[in-house]
N, C-alpha and C positions, 0 to 999 in steps of 0.2 A: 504494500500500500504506500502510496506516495500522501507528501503534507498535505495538499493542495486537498485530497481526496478525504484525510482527514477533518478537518476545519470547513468544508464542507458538509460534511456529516457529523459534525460535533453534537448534535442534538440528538443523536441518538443513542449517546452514551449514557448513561446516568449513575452517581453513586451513588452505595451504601452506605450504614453504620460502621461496616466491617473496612471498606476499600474505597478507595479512590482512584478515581481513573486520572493517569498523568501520561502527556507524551513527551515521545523521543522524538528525533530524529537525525538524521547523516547529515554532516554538512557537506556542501559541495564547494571546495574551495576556502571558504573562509566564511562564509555564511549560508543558511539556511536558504533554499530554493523550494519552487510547488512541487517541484518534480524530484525532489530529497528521501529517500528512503525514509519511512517513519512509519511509530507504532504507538499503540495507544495498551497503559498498561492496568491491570486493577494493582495498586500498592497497598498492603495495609496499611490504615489511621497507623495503628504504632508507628510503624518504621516513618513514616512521613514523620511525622512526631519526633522522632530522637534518631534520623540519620540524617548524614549530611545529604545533597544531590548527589555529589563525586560518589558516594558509596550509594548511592540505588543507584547512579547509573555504572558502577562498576558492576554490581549485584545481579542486575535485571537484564542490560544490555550495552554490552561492552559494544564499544565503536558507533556507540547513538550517544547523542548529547539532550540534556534536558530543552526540553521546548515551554511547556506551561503546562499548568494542571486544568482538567478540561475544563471543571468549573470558571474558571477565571476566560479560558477562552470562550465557555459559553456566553459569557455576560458580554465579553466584548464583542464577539459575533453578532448576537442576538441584537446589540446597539446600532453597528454597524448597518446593520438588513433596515434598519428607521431611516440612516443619512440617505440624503439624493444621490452626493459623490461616488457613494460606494456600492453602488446598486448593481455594479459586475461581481461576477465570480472573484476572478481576477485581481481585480480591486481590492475586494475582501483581503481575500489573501495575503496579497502584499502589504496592507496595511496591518493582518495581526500578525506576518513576519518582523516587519520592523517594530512593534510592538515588544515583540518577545525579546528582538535582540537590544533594544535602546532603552526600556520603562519599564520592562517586570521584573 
């Protein structure tokens, strides 16, 4: 699954008491692309709770970089689909890439 494809379908994930759903994904070069390998993982509340990122993304998926946890990109999403500007796909996208890499 690619980012693009994730963050698009972000509303379809939902947490638990028990998990959180958090994604990765590959950079290409030095930053994050739509077209970036990525995954979307359920983490337990604990380990979010008392581990670092480096260690769940050492843990869970080595060679994927934290991206954002869904919840957070759902709200931003969800905002996003309201503005005029960002009423592409596309748009979206690039706008909660630079999101993740510059303000979360």
């Amino acid at each position: 699954m690619n980012l693009k494809d994730i963050i698009l379908g972000c509303n379809s994930f939902e947490d638990t008491e028990e998990y959180i759903n958090v994604v990765f994904a590959q950079k290409i070069g030095e930053n994050f692309q739509h077209n970036s390998n990525a995954i979307a993982l359920e983490i337990p509340v604990e380990e979010m709770e008392n581990l670092k990122l480096q260690e769940l993304t050492e843990k869970y998926c080595t060679n994927f970089d934290y991206f954002l946890e869904m919840f957070v990109l759902q709200d931003f999403y969800n905002d996003l689909t309201q503005m005029e500007e960002y009423k592409s796909d596309d748009k979206k996208v690039e706008r909660l890439i630079y999101y993740a890499k510059n303000d979360a």
